[in-house]
Every structure is written in structure tokens, then in C-alpha cells.
KEKE-3310 file (N, C-alpha, C; in steps of 0.2 Angstrom, whole numbers, plus 5000, padded with zeros to 4 digits):
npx = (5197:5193:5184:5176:5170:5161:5149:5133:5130:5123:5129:5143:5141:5140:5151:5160:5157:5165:5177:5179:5180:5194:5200:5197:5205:5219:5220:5219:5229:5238:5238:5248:5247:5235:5230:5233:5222:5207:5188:5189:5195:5188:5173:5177:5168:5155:5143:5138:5134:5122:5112:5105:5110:5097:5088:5091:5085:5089:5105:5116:5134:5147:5166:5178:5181:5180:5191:5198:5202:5190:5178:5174:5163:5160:5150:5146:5147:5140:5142:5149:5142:5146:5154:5160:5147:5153:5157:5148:5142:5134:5128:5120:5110:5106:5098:5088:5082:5076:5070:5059:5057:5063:5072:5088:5099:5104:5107:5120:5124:5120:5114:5100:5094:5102:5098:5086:5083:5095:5108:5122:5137:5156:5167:5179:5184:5194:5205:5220:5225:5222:5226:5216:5211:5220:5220:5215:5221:5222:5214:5201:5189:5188:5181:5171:5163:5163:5153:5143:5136:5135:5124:5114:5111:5104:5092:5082:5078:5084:5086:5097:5107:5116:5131:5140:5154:5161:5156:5144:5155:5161:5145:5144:5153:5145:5138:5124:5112:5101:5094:5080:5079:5091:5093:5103:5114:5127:5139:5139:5146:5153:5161:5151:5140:5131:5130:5122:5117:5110:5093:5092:5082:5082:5078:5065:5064:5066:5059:5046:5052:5052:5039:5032:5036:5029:5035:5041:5044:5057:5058:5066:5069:5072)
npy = (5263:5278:5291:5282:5272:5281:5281:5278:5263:5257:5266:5262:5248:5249:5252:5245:5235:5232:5236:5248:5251:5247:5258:5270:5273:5270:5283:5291:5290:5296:5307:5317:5328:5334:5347:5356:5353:5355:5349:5351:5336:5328:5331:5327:5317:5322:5323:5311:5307:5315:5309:5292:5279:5272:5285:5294:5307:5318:5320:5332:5338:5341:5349:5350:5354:5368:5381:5389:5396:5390:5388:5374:5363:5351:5348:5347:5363:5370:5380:5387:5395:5406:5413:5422:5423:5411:5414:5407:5400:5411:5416:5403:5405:5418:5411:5402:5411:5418:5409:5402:5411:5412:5416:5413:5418:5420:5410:5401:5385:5371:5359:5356:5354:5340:5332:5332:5324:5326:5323:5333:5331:5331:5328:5326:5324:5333:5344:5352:5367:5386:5380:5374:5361:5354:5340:5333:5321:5311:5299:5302:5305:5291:5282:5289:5290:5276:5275:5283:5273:5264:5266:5272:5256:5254:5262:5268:5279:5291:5307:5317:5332:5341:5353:5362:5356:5347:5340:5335:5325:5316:5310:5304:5294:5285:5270:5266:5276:5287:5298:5306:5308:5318:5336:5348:5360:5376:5381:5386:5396:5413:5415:5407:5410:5420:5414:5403:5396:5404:5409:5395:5386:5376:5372:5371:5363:5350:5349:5346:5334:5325:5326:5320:5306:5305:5306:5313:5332:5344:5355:5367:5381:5377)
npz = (4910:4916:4911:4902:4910:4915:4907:4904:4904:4892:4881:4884:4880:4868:4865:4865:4856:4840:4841:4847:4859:4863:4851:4854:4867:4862:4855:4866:4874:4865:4868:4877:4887:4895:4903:4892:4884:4876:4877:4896:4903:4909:4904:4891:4884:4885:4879:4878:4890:4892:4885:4879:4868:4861:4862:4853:4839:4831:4820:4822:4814:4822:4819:4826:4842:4852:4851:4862:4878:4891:4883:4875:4879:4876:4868:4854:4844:4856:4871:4887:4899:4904:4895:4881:4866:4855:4836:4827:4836:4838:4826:4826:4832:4830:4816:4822:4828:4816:4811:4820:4827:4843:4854:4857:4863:4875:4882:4880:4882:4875:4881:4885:4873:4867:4878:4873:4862:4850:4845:4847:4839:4837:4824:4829:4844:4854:4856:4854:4864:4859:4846:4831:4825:4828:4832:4823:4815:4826:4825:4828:4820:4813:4825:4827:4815:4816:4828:4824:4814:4822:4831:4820:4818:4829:4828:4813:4806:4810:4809:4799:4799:4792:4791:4781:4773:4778:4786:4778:4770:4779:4782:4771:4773:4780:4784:4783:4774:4771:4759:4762:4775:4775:4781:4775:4770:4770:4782:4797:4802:4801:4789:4778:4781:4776:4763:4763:4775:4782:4782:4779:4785:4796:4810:4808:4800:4803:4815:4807:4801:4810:4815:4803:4806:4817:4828:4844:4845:4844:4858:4854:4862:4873)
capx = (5197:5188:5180:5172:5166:5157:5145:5128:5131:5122:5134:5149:5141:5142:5159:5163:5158:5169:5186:5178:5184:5201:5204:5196:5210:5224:5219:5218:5237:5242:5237:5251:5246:5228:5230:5231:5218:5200:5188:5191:5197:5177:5168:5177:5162:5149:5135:5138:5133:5115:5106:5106:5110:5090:5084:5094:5083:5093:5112:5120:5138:5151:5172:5182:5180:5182:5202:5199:5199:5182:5172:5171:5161:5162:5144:5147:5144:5137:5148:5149:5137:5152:5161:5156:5146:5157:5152:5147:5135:5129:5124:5114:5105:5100:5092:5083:5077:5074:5066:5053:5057:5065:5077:5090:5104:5108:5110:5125:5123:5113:5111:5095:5094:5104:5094:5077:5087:5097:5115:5129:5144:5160:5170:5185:5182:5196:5209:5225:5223:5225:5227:5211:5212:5226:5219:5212:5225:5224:5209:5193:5184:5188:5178:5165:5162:5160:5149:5137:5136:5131:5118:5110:5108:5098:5088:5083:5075:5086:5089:5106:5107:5124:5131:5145:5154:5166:5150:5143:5159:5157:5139:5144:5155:5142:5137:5117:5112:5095:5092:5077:5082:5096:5092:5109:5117:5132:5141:5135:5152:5155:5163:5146:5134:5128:5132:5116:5113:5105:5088:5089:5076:5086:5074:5059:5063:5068:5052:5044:5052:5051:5031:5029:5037:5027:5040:5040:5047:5060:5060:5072:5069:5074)
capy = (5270:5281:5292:5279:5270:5286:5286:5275:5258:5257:5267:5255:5241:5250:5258:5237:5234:5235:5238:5255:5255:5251:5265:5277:5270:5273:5290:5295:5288:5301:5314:5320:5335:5337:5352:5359:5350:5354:5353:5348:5329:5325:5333:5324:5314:5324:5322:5301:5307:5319:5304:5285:5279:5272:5291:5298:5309:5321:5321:5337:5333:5347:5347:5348:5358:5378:5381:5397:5396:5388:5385:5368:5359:5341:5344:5353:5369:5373:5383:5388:5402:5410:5416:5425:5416:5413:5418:5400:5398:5416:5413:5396:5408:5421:5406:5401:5418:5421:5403:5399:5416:5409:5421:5409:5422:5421:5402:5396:5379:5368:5352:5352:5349:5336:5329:5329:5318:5331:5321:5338:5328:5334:5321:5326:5326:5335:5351:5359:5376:5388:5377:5370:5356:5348:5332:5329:5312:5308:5295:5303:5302:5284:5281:5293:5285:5271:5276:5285:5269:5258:5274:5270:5252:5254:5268:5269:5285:5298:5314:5321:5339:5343:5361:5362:5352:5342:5335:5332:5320:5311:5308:5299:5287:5282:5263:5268:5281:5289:5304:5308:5313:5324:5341:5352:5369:5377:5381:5393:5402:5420:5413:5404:5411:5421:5408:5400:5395:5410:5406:5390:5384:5370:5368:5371:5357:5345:5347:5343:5328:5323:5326:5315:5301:5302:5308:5320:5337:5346:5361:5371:5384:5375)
capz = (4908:4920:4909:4899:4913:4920:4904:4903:4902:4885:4877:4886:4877:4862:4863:4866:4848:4834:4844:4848:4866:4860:4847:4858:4872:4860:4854:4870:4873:4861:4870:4881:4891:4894:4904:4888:4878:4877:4882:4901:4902:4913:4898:4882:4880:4890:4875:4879:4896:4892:4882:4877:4858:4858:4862:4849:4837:4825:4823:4819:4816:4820:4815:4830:4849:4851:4856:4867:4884:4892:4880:4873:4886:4875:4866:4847:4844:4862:4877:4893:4898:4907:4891:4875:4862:4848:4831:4822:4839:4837:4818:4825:4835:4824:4813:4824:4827:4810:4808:4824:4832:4847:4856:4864:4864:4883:4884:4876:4884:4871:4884:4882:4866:4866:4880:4871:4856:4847:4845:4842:4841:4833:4823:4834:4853:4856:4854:4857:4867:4852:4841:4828:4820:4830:4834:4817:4812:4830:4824:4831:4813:4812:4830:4828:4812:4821:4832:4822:4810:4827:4831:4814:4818:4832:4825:4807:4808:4811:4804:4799:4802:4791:4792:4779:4768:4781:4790:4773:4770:4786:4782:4765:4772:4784:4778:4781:4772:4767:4756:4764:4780:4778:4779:4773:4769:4772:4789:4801:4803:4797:4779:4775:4783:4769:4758:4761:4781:4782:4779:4777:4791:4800:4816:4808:4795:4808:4819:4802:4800:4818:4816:4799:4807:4823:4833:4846:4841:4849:4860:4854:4867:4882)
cpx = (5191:5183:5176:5168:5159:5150:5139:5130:5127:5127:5141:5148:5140:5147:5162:5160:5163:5177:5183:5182:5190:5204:5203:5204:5218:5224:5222:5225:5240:5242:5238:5250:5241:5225:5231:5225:5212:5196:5191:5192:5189:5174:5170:5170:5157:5141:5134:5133:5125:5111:5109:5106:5101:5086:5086:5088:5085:5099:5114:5126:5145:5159:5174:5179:5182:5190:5202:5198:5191:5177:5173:5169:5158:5154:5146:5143:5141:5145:5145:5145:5140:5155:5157:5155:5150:5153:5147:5139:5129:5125:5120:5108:5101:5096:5088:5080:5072:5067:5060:5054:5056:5070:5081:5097:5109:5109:5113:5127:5116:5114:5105:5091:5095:5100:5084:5077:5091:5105:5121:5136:5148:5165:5177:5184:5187:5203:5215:5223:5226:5227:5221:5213:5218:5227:5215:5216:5226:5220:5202:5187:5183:5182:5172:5161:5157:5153:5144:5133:5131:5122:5112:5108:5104:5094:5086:5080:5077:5088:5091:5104:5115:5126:5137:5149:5159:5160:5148:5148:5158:5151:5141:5149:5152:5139:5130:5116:5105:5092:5089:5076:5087:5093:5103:5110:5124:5134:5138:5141:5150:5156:5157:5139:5128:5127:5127:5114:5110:5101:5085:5084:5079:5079:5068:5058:5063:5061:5049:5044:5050:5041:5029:5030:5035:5032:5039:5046:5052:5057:5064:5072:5073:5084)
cpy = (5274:5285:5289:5275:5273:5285:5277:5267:5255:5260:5264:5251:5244:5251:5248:5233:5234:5237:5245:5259:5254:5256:5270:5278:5272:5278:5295:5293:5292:5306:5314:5323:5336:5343:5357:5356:5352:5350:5347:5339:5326:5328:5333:5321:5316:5323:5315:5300:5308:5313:5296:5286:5276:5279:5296:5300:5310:5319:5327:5337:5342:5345:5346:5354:5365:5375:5386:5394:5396:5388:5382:5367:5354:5340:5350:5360:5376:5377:5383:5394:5408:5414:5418:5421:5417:5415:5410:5399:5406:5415:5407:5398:5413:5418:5403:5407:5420:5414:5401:5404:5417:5411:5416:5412:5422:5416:5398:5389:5375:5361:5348:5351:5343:5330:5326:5325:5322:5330:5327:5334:5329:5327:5322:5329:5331:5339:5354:5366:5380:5386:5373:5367:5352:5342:5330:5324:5311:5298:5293:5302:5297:5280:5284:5289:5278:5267:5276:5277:5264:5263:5272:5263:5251:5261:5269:5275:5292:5302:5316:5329:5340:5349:5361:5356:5346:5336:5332:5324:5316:5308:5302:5294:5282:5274:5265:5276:5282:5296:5308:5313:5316:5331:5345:5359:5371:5378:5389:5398:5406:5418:5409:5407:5414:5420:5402:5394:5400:5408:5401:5384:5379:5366:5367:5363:5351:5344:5344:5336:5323:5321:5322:5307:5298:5302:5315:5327:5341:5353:5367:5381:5383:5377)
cpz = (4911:4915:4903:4904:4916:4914:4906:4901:4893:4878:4880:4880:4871:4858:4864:4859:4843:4835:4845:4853:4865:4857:4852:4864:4869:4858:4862:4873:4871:4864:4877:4889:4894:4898:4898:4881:4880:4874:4888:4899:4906:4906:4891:4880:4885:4886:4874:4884:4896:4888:4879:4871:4856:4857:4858:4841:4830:4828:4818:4821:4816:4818:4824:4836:4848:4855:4861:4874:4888:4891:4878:4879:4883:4870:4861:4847:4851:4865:4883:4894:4900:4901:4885:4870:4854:4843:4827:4828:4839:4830:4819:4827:4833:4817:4815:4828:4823:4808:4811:4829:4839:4847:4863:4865:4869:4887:4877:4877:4877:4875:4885:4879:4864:4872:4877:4863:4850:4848:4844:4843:4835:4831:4827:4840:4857:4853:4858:4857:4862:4847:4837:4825:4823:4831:4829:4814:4816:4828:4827:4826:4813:4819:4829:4822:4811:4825:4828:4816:4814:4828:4824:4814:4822:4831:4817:4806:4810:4806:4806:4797:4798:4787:4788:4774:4772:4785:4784:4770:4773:4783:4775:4766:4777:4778:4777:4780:4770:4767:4759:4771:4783:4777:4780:4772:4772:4779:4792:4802:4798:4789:4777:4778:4781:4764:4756:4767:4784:4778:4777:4784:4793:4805:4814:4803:4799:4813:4813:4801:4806:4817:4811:4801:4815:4828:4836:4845:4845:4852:4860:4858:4873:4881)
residu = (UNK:UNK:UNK:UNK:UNK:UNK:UNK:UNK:UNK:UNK:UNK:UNK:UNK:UNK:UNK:UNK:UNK:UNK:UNK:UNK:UNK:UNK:UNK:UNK:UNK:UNK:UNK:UNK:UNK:UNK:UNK:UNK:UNK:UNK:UNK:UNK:UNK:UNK:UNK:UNK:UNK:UNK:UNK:UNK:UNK:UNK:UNK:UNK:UNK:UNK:UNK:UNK:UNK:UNK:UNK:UNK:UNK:UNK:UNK:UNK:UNK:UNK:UNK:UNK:UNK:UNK:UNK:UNK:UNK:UNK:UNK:UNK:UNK:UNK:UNK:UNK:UNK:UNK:UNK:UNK:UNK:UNK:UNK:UNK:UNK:UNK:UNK:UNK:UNK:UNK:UNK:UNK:UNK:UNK:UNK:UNK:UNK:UNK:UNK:UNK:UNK:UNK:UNK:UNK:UNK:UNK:UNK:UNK:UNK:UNK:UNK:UNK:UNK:UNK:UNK:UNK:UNK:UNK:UNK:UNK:UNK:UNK:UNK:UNK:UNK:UNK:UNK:UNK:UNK:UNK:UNK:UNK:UNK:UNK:UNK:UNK:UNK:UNK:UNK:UNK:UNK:UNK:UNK:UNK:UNK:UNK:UNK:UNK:UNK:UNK:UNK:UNK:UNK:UNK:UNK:UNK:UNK:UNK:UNK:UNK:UNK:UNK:UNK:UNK:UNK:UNK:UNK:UNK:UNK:UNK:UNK:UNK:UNK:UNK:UNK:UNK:UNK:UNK:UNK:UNK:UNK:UNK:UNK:UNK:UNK:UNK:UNK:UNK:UNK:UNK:UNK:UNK:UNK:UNK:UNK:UNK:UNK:UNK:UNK:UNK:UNK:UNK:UNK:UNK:UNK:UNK:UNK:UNK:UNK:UNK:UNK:UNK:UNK:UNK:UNK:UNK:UNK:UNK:UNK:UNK:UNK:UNK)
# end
């Protein structure tokens, strides 16, 4: 499977755990058309591609890819700099505005985030074109799952980052679990976002944890 071969061989020998790289293989069987699937068929797993499972820091966990024409580009939440910024990434952006006063309004790319250990991954990798949620009982949760579980054995120390109440499910049927480094709140879309992600300092809390555990801090500028 080309696109699995293309990624780090670290994550290879991870996806060759657990029957990973089979489920992944028949998932991706199901899915017909890819001319209509986002995002692109090269940038399903492109946040596989920006860093190792040892370099992984925070995970912030999103639900499923944007459905609009050229935006998803394979890492949650982020887009393409080409197209207008949805609303879910514009409210991430006016928090960290409001939070470490850090104006990243006109890079909708978050790459390099995710390259300075800042996991976004969506429990479903991919989406019919106007259509959300469509490939949620293809069996991307059950993989990611997976994943995130293997992620926690080689790291004990990460912080979960989780924005709403579908990431929060995820998180609780992770096998390792530990209270202290979740930071939480609701979703950053429109319907919650002054419901109580507004406010709620996300990156400032995260450099924090990052700093008591002697880790370095992210840059969330770049």
C-alpha cells in the first residue's frame, strides 16, 4: 500500500502491530471513489508523515476532515492557506489570541505544530465531499484507537488536548489514562464556543505542562 509505505518507517512498524496495517487496508477498500474523498488520497496520513511516534508531545484529537473543497490537508483542524479559514480554525485562533497574544490568523496551515510534537489527528482520516460524517462506521476510530494506545506505550507523558465531548469519548476508551494530563473544554465551533472554549487557555496550559515535566515548550507562532 503506497501510501503507507511513503510514511517513516517508525510509524510502518507500528501500523504492523496489532493488525493495524490490515484494518487500515480494509478501510481503505471501502472507499470506492477517492476523487471524491478528502482530503487528497497523498495527504490521508500527512500528520504520519511531519513527526515520529517517539517526538510526540500533546495530542489534540479532532472528529472527522473538513468536506468543502481544499481544505482538509490530512492534519485536524489545520487547512490549506489557499481557502478561507473555517470557523472551528478561526475560533482556535482567536484563543490563542486572547490566550498568549499570538496573531496566527493568516496561516491556516498548523504543520508546524505538529512538527514540534503537537499530534492533530482526527479519529476519522477521511470524508465524502459534502458530506460530514460519512466515513464514521467505515472503522477509523477502531485504528486510531489503536494507534493512539501504541503512542502512549512508547511515551508516558503526553498531554491530551480534548475539545468537545466526541474527543473526550475517544480518550476514555484509551487503555492508558492519566487525569493529570488532560487539559479539556468544549469544542471550538460556533455552537460551543461560548459555551466555555472561550477562555479556556488551551496553549498556555499545555506550555505549562510541557515546562513541569521538563519538556520543551511549543511555539505556537510558527
Amino acid at each position: 500500500m503506497n501510501m503507507i509505505e511513503q510514511l517513516p518507517k517508525e510509524w510502518i512498524e507500528l501500523f504492523l502491530q496489532d493488525n493495524i496495517y490490515n484494518e487500515i487496508e480494509v478501510v481503505l477498500k471501502k472507499i470506492e471513489n477517492f476523487e471524491n474523498i478528502y482530503p487528497l488520497k497523498e495527504d490521508i496520513f500527512k500528520v504520519f508523515k511531519l513527526i515520529k511516534p517517539k517526538d510526540i508531545k500533546v495530542i489534540i484529537i479532532g472528529q472527522d476532515p473538513y468536506h468543502g473543497p481544499n481544505q482538509a490537508n490530512g492534519i485536524a483542524f489545520s487547512v490549506s492557506n489557499n481557502v478561507k479559514t473555517p470557523p472551528s480554525l478561526k475560533n482556535i485562533f482567536k484563543e490563542l489570541k486572547s490566550d498568549l497574544n499570538i496573531d496566527h490568523f493568516k496561516n491556516n496551515d498548523l504543520s508546524n505544530w505538529v512538527s514540534q510534537g503537537v499530534f492533530l489527528i482526527n479519529s476519522c482520516l477521511t470524508v465524502e465531499k459534502g458530506n460530514p460524517n460519512s466515513h464514521k462506521d467505515l472503522g477509523w476510530d477502531k485504528i486510531i484507537l489503536k494507534i493512539l494506545n501504541k503512542i502512549n506505550e512508547i511515551n508516558k507523558d503526553i498531554i491530551y488536548c480534548l475539545w468537545g465531548n466526541y474527543a473526550k469519548k475517544l480518550y476514555n476508551s484509551l487503555v492508558y489514562k492519566d487525569e493529570r494530563k488532560i487539559i479539556y473544554s468544549p469544542h471550538p465551533s460556533p455552537f460551543s464556543f461560548k459555551k466555555g472554549f472561550e477562555d479556556s487557555k488551551p496553549f498556555s496550559k499545555i506550555n505549562l505542562m510541557l515546562k513541569n515535566i521538563n519538556k520543551k515548550i511549543i511555539n505556537w507562532e510558527n
